[in-house]
C-alpha positions as CSV (number, residue, x, y, z in Angstrom):
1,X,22.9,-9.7,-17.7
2,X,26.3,-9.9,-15.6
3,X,26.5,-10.7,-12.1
4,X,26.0,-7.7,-10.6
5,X,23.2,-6.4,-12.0
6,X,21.4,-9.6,-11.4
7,X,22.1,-9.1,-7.3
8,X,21.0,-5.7,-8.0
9,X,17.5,-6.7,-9.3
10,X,17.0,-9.3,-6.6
11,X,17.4,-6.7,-4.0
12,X,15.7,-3.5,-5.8
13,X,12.0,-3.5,-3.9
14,X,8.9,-3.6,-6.2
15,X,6.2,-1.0,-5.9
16,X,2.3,-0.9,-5.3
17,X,0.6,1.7,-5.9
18,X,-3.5,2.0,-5.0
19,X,-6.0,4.0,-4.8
20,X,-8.6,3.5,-2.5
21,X,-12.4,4.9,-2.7
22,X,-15.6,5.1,-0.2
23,X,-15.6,6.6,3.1
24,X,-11.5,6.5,3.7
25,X,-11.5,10.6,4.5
26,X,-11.9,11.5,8.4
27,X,-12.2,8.1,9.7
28,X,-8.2,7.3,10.6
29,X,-7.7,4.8,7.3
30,X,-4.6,6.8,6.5
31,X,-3.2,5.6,10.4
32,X,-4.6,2.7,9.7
33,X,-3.0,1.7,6.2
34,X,0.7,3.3,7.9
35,X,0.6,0.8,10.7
36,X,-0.1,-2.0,8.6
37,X,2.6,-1.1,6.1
38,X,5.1,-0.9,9.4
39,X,3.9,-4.5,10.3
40,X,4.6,-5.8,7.2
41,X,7.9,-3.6,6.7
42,X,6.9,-1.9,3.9
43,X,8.2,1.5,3.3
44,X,5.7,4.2,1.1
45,X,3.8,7.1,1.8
46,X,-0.7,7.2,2.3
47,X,-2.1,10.7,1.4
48,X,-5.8,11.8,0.3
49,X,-6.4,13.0,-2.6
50,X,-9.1,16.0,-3.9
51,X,-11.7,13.7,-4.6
52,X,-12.3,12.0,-1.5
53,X,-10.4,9.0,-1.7
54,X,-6.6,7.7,-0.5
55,X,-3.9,7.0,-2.2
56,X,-1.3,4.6,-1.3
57,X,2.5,3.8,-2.0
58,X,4.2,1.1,-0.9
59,X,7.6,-0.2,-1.4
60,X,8.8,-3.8,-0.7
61,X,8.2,-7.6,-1.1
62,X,6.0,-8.4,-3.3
63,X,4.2,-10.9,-0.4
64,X,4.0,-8.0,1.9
65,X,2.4,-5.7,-0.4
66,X,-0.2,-8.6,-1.3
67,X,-0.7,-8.8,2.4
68,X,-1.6,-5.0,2.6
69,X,-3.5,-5.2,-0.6
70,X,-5.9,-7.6,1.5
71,X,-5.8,-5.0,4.3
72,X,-6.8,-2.2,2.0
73,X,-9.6,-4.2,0.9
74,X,-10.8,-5.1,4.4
75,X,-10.4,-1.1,6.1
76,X,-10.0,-1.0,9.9
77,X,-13.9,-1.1,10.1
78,X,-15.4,-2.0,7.2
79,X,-14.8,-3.4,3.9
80,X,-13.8,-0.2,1.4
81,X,-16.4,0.5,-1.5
82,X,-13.4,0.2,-3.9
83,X,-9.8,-0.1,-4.8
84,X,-7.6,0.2,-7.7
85,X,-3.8,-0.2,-8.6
């Protein structure tokens, strides 16, 4: 590996990706999951999916995205019923 493409690595931002069951439809988790992902200056996208549950993509630090994991896990209101990635 030369020089370059080790700076390149460095910088190139890891991705999450989960998927997130229970009641997450109609209840604002999608709002919910964006502003955390702001917070934590994450970049992705949050869409539901035909069977009810959310999926999420985030882009970034791998501490950040551990940080949303925990958030995903939590909800706004309640914990979810469950989550993969």
């Amino acid at each position: 590996m030369n020089q370059s493409e080790d700076k390149h690595s460095q910088t190139q931002a890891e991705e999450l990706h989960a998927l997130v069951h229970g009641r997450v439809q109609g209840v604002g988790f999608r709002q919910f999951v964006v502003e955390q992902a702001r917070r934590l200056r994450l970049r992705g996208y949050t869409r539901n999916t035909n069977s009810g549950d959310v999926e999420v993509v985030a882009q970034g630090a791998r501490p950040a995205q551990e940080q949303l994991l925990e958030h995903l896990r939590l909800g706004p209101h309640r914990p979810v019923y469950a989550m993969s990635k």
